[in-house]
RODO-860389 format. One record per residue (C-alpha): x negated, y, z; residue number from 1. Coordinates in steps of 0.25 Angstrom, whole numbers, plus 2048, in hexadecimal, padded with zeros to 3 digits. Each point is the difference from the previous one (the first is absolute). Last residue first. Layout:
N
pt xx:X, yy:Y, zz:Z, num:NUM
...
REM end
This chain:
215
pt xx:EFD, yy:787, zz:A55, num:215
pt xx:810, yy:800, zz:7FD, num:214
pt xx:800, yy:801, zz:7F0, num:213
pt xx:7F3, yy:7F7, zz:800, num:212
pt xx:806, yy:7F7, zz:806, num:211
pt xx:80D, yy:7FF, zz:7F8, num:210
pt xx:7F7, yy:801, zz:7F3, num:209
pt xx:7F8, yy:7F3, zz:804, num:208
pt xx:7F0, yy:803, zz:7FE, num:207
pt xx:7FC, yy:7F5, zz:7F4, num:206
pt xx:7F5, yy:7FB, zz:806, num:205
pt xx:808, yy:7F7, zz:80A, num:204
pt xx:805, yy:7F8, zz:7F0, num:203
pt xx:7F7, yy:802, zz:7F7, num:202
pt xx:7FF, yy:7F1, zz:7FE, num:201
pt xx:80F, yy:7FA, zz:801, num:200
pt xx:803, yy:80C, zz:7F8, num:199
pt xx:7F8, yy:801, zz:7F6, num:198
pt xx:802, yy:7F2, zz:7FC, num:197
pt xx:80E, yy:801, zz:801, num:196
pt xx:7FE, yy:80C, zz:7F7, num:195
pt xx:7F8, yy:7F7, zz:7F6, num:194
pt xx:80B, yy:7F7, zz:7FF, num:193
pt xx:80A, yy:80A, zz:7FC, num:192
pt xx:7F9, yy:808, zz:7F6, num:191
pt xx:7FB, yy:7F1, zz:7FA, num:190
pt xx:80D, yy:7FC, zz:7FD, num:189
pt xx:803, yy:810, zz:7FA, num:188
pt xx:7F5, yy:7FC, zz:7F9, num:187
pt xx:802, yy:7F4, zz:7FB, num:186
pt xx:80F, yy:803, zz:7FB, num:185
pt xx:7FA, yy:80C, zz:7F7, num:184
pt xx:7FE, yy:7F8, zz:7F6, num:183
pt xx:810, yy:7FB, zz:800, num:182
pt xx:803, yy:80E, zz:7FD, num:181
pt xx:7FD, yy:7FC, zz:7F1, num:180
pt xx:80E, yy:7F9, zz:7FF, num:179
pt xx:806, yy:80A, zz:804, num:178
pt xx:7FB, yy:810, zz:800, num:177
pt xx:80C, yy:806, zz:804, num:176
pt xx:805, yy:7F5, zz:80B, num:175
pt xx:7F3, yy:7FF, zz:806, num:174
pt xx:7FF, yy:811, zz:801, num:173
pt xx:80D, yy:801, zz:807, num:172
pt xx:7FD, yy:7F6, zz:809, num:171
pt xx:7F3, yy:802, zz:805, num:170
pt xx:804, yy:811, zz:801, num:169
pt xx:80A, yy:7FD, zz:80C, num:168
pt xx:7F8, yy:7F5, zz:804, num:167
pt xx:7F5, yy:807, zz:804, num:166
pt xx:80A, yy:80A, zz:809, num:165
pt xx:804, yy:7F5, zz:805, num:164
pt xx:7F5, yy:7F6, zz:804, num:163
pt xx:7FD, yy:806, zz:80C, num:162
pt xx:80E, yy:7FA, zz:806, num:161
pt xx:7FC, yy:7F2, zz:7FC, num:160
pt xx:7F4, yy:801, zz:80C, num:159
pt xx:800, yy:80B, zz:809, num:158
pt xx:7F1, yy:805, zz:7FD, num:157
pt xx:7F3, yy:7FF, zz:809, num:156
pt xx:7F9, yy:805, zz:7F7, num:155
pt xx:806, yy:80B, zz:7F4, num:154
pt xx:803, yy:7FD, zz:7F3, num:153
pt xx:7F7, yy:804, zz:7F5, num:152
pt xx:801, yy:7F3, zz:7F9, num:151
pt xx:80E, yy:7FD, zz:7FC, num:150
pt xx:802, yy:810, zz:7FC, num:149
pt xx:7F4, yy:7FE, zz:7F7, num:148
pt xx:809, yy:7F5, zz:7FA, num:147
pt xx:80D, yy:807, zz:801, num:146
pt xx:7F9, yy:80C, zz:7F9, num:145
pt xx:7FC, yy:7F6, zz:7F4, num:144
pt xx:80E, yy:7F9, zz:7FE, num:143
pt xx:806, yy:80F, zz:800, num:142
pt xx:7F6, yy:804, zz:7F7, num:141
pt xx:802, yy:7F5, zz:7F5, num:140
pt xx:810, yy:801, zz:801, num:139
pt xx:800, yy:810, zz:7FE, num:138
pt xx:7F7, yy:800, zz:7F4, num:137
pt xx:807, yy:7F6, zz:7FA, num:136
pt xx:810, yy:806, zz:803, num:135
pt xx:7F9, yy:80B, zz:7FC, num:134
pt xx:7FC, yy:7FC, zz:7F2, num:133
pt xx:80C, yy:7F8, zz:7FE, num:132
pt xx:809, yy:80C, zz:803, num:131
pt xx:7F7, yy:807, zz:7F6, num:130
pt xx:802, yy:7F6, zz:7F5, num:129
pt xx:7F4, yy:801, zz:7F5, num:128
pt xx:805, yy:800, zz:7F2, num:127
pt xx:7F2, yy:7FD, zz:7F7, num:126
pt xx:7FA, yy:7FA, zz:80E, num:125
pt xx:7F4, yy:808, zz:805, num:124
pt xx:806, yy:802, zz:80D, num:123
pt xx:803, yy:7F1, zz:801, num:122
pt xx:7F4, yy:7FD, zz:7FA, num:121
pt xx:7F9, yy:806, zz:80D, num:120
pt xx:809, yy:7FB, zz:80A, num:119
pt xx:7FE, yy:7F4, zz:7FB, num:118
pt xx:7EF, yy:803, zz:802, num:117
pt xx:801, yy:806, zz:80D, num:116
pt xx:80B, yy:7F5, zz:804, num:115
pt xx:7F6, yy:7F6, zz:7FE, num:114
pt xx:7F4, yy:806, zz:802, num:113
pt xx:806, yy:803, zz:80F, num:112
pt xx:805, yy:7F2, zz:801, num:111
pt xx:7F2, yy:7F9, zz:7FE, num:110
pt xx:7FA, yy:80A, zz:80A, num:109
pt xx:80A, yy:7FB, zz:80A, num:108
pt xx:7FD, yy:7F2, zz:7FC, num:107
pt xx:7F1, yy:802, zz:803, num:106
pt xx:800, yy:805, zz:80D, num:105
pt xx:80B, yy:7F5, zz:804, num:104
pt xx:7F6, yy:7F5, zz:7FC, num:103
pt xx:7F6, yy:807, zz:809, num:102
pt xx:808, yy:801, zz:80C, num:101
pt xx:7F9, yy:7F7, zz:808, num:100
pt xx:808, yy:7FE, zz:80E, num:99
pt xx:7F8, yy:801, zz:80E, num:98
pt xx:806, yy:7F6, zz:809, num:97
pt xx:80A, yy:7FF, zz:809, num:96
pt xx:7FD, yy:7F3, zz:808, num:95
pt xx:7F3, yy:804, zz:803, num:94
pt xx:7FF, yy:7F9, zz:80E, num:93
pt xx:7FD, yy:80C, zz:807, num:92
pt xx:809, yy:80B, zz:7F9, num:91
pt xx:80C, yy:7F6, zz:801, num:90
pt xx:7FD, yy:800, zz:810, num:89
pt xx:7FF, yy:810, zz:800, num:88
pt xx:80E, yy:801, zz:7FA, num:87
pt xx:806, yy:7F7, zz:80A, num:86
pt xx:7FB, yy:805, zz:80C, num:85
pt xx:803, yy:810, zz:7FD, num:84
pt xx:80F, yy:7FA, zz:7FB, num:83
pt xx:801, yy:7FA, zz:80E, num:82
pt xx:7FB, yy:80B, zz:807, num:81
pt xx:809, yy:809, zz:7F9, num:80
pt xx:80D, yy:7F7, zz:800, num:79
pt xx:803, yy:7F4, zz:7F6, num:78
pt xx:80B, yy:7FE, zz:7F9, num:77
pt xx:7FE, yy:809, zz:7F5, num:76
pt xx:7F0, yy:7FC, zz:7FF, num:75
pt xx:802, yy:7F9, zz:7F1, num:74
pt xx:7F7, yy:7F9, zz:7F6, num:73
pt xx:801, yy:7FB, zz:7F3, num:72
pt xx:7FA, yy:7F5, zz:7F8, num:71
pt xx:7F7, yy:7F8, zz:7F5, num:70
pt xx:7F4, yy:7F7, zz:800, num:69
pt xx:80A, yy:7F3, zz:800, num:68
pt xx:80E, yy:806, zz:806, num:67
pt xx:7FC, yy:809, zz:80C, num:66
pt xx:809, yy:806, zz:80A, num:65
pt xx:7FD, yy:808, zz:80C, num:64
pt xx:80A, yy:808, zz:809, num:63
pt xx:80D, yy:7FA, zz:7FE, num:62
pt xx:80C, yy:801, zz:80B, num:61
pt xx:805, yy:7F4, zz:807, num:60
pt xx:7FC, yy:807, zz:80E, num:59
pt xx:7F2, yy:801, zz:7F9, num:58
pt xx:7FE, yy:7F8, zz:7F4, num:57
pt xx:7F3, yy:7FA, zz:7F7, num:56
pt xx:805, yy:7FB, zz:7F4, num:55
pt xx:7F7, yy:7F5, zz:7F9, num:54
pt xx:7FB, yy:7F9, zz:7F2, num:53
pt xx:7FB, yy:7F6, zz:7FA, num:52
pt xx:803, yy:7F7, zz:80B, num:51
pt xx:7FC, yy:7F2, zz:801, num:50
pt xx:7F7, yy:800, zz:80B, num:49
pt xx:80A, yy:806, zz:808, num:48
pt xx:809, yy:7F5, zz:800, num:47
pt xx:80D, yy:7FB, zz:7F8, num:46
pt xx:7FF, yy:80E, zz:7FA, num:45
pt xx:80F, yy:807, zz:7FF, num:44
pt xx:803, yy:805, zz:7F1, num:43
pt xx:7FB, yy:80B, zz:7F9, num:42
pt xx:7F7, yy:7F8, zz:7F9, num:41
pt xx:7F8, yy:7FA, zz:80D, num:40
pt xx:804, yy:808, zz:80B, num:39
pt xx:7FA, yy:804, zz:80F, num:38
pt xx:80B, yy:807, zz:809, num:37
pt xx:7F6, yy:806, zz:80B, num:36
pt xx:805, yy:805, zz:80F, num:35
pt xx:7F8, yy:80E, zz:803, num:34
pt xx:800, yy:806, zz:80F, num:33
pt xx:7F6, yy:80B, zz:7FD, num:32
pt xx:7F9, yy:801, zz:810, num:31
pt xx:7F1, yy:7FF, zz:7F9, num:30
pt xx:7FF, yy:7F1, zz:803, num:29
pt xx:80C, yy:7FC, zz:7F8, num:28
pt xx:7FB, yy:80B, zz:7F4, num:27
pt xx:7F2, yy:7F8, zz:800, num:26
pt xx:80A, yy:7F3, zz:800, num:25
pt xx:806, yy:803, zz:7F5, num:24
pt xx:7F4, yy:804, zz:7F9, num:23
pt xx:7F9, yy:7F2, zz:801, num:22
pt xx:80E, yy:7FB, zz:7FC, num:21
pt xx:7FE, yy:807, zz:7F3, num:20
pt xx:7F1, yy:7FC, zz:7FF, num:19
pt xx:803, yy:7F0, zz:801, num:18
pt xx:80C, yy:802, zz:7F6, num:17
pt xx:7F7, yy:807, zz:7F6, num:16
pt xx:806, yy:809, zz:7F5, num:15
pt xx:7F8, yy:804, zz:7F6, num:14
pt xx:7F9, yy:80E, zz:805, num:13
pt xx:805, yy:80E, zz:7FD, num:12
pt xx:80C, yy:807, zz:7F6, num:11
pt xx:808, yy:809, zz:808, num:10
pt xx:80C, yy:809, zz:802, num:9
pt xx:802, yy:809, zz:80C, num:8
pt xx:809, yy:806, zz:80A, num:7
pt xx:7FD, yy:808, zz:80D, num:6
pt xx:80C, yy:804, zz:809, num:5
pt xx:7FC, yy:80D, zz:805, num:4
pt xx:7FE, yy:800, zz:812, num:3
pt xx:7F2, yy:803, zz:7FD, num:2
pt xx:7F3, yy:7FD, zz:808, num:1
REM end
């Protein structure tokens, strides 16, 4: 149990307006008091059926939506219990699932032989600059870091705010190595998904630090 706001990003099943109302009603009967606003195109559906997408809300606030096979997920409105209810429910019908990060692997590699090899014939270069140079080297790392950064954050996190200190070398990095930077935008993608993922199924292993500091 944690009284964190947990947020996420995912990529999972199409769409199902039959399964989507199935899960309202698991949440219903669990004591998570959810009202559904179902859209066809970002406009209001005139039924159910002819959603292709939903908002699930608590006290008007969002907690679950999901456009096609894509969405987000929030517990900030929801106390411990609840969030402890809501987590374990999109665990069981496998609404978060696992993402493949293999298109992601290969792009990073891509962008590494990239820069390695510009960075290379930059330094070779009849005049090379060395403002250049660093400005290269600089841009390349930070856009690295920030992806490590991306992946190694801790379960359960606090959301947007875990995505500072990321960010703070992200941005750097994307703006030095533009247009190339734009391989890496699959990974940092598949960064976030995969830490939902980890999240909604790690989650009661992973011992809560506040516990643990007063066990």
């Amino acid at each position: 149990m944690t009284d964190k706001t947990i947020k996420g990003t995912f990529k999972g099943t199409p769409f199902k307006a039959t399964r989507t109302a199935d899960f309202a009603a698991r949440l219903a009967a669990a004591g998570i008091d959810v009202t559904v606003e179902w859209k066809r195109n970002h406009k209001p559906a005139k039924s159910p059926e002819s959603a292709n997408s939903a908002t699930f809300n608590v006290d008007g606030t969002p907690i679950l939506t999901q456009v096609g096979a894509a969405g987000n997920f929030t517990t900030e409105p929801l106390d411990p219990t609840q969030t402890d209810t809501f987590i374990s429910l999109l665990k069981e019908e496998d609404i978060v699932q696992e993402p493949n990060g293999a298109l992601a692997l290969i792009l990073v590699g891509v962008y590494c032989v990239l820069h390695v090899a510009l960075f290379g014939w930059r330094l070779n270069s009849f005049n090379p600059d060395e403002v250049i140079l660093f400005l290269h080297g600089v841009g390349v790392l930070c856009a690295l870091i920030g992806l490590i950064m991306m992946h190694a954050r801790e379960l359960p996190d606090e959301g947007r705010a875990s995505l500072v200190v990321p960010g703070i070398f992200a941005i750097p990095g994307f703006i030095l190595t533009v247009p190339s930077a734009l391989l890496l935008l699959p990974a940092y993608l598949y960064a976030g998904r995969r830490h939902a993922y980890d999240v909604i199924h790690q989650y009661g292993e992973v011992p809560d630090a506040d516990a643990t500091a007063t066990a």
